[in-house]
C-alpha positions as CSV (number, residue, x, y, z in Angstrom):
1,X,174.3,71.0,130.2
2,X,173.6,67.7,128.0
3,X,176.4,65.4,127.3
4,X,177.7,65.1,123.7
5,X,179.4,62.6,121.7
6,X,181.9,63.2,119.6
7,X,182.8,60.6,117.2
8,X,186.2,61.8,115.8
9,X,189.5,60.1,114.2
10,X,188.2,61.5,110.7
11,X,191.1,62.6,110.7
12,X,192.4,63.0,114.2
13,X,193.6,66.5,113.1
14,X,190.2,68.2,112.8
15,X,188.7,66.3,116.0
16,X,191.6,68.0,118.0
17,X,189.7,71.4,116.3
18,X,186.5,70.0,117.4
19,X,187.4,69.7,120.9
20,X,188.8,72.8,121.2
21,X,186.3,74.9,119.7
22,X,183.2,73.2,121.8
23,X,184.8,73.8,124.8
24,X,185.9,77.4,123.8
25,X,181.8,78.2,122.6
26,X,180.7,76.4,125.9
27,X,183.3,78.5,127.9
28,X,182.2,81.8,126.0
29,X,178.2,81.4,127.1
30,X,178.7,80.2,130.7
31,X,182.2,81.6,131.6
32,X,184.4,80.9,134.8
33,X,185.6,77.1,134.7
34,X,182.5,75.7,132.8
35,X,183.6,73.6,129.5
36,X,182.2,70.7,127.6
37,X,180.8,67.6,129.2
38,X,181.5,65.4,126.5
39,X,182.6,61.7,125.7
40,X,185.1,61.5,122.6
41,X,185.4,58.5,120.4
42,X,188.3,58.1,118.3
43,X,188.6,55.9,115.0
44,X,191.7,54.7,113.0
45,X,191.3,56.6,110.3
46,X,192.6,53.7,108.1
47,X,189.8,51.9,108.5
48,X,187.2,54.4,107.6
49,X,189.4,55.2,103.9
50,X,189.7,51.9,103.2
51,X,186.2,51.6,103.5
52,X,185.5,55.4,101.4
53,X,188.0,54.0,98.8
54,X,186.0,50.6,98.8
55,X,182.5,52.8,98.3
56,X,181.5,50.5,101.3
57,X,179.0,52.2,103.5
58,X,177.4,49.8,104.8
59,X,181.0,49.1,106.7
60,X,181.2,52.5,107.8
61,X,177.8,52.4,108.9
62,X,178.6,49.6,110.9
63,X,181.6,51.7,112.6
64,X,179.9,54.7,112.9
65,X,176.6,53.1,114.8
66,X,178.5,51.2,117.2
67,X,180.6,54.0,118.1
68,X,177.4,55.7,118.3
69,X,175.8,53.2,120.8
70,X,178.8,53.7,122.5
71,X,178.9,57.3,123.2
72,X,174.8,57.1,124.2
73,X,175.9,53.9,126.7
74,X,177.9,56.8,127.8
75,X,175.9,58.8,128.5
76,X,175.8,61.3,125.3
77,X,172.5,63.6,124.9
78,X,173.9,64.2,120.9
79,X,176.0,63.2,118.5
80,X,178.4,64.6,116.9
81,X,180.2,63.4,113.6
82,X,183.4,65.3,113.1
83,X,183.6,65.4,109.5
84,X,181.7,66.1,106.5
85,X,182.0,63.1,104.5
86,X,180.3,60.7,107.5
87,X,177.5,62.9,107.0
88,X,176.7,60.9,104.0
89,X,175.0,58.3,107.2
90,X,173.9,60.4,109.5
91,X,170.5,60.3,108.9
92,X,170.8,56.3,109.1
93,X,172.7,56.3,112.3
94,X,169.9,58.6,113.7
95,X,167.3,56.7,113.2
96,X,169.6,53.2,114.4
97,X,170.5,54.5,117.6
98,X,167.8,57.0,118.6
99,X,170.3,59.8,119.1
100,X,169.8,63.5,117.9
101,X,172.8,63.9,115.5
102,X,173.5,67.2,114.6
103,X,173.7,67.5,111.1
104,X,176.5,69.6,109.8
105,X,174.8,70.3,106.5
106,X,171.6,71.5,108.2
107,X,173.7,73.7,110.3
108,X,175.5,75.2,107.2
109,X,172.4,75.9,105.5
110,X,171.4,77.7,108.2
111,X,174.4,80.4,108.3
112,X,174.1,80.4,104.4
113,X,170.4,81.7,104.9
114,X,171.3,84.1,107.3
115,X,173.6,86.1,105.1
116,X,170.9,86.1,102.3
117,X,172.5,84.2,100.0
118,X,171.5,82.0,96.9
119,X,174.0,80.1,95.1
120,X,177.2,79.4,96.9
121,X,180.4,76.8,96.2
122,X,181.4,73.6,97.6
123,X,184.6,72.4,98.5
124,X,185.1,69.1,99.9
125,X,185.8,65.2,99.0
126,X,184.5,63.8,95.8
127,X,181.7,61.9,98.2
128,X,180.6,65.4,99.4
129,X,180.9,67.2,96.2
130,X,179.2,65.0,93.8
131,X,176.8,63.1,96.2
132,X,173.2,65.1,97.3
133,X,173.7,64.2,100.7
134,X,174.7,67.6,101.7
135,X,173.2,70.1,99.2
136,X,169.9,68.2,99.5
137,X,169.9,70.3,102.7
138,X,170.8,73.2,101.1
139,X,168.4,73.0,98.4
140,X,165.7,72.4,101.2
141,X,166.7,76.2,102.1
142,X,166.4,77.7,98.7
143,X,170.2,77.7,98.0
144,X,171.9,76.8,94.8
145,X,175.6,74.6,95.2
146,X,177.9,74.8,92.4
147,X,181.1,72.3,92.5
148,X,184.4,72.8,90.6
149,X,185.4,70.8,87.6
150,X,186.4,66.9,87.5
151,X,190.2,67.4,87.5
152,X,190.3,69.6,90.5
153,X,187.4,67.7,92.4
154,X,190.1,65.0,92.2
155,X,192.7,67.3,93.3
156,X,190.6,68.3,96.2
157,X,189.5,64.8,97.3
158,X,193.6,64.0,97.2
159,X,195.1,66.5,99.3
160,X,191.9,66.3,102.0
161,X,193.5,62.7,102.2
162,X,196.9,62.3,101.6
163,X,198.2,66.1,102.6
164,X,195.7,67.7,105.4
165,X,194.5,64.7,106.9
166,X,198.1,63.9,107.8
167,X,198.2,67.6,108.9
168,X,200.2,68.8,106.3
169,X,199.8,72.0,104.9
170,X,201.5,72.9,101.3
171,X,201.9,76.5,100.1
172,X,201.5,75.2,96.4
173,X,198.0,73.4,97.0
174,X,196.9,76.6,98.8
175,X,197.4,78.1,95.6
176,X,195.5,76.1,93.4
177,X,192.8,75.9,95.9
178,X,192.6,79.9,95.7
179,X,192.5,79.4,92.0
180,X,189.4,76.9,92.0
181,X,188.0,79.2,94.5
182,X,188.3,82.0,92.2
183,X,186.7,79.8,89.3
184,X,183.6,79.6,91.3
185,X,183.5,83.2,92.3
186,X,183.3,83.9,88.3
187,X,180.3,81.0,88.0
188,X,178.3,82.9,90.6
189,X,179.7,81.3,94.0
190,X,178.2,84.4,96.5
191,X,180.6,82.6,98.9
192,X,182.0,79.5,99.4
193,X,181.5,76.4,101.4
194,X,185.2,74.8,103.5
195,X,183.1,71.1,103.5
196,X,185.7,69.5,104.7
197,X,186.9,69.9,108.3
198,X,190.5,70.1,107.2
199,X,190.5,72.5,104.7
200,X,190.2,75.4,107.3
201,X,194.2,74.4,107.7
202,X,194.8,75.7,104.1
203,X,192.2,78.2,103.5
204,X,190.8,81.1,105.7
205,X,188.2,83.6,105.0
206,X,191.0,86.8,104.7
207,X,192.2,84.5,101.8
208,X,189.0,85.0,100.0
209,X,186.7,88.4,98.6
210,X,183.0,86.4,99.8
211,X,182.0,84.9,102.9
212,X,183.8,81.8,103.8
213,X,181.5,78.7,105.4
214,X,183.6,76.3,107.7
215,X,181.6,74.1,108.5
216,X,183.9,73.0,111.2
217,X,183.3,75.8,113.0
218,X,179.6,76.0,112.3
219,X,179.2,72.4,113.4
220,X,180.9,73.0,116.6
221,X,179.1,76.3,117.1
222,X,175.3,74.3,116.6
223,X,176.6,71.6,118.7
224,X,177.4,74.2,121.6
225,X,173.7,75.4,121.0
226,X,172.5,71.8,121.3
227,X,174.2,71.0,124.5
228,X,172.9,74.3,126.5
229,X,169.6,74.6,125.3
230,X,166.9,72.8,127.4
């Protein structure tokens, strides 16, 4: 089994899901008492907003390559960034450290494909949303990513920060966030895309009448795959 890194702390509430779900897919293939060999590294999660509210990436990148030389020091085969937004690098901090890092956006694509579908929706923070960082590797698989509107991108980019990212979940945003869903059902979503690792907390796929992507899940599954394939 290889060693992964998980570089977490973005928020600490989804890297708890991370955790969990690796060890449960590693658990499921091998059985008996066999989990995850991993190495977890943990950020304030202050530092990494002010750094998204500053649009400074360079200081992220920064962050996330150290912590990334850490985790290979380590000992850690692959890395993995638990959260979609940090994505936006991970391509950089590849090549810096010399580390497979397993792209959650390639691993989405993939899942999209396998359900035969061509235009799907994106949920997620504004960076995710309006940046090509993560349909770029959609659109390398022949699939179409619509976003919702300005005023509710902004709602969605707030309550990722200031409402699940402090792990709170409010029956009102669920709401609205079934009504933006249902926007882009009627603009030809053929499912839709949870790119965010926190909004799994508010929205599950018996909420919604197409396929539901988290890409929490799908990123934990491929990282799984990574660590037991040889």
């Amino acid at each position: 089994m290889k060693t992964l890194g998980l570089i977490g702390g973005m928020s600490w509430v989804s890297t708890i899901d991370y955790y969990k779900m690796i060890n449960e897919g590693i658990n499921r293939k091998l059985g008996g008492l066999n989990f995850s060999q991993c190495i977890i590294y943990s950020f304030n999660y202050a530092d990494i907003k002010r750094n998204n509210d500053a649009n400074d990436w360079d200081a992220n990148f920064k962050l996330v390559s150290a912590a990334a030389h850490h985790v290979k020091n380590a000992g850690a085969a692959g890395i993995i960034l638990c959260a979609n937004t940090m994505h936006l690098i991970a391509d950089k901090v590849e090549n810096e450290v010399g580390v497979p890092v397993i792209n959650i956006a390639t691993a989405t694509a993939s899942a999209i494909q396998s359900k035969n579908l061509k235009k799907v929706g994106l949920l997620g923070t504004r960076f995710t949303m309006e940046l090509d960082f993560f349909t770029s590797k959609l659109a390398d698989k022949g699939i179409e990513t619509i976003i919702p509107k300005d005023e509710e991108r902004g709602f969605i980019h707030y309550t990722i920060f200031e409402e699940l990212g402090r792990s709170l979940v409010i029956p009102s945003s669920k709401q609205r966030y079934l009504g933006i869903i249902q926007e882009l059902i009627e603009r030809g979503a053929e499912g839709v895309i949870l790119g965010c690792t926190e909004i799994p907390l508010l929205i599950q796929q018996p909420d919604v009448p197409v396929p539901v992507f988290d890409t929490a899940r799908i990123h934990a599954e491929a990282a799984v795959d990574f660590a037991l394939n040889d």
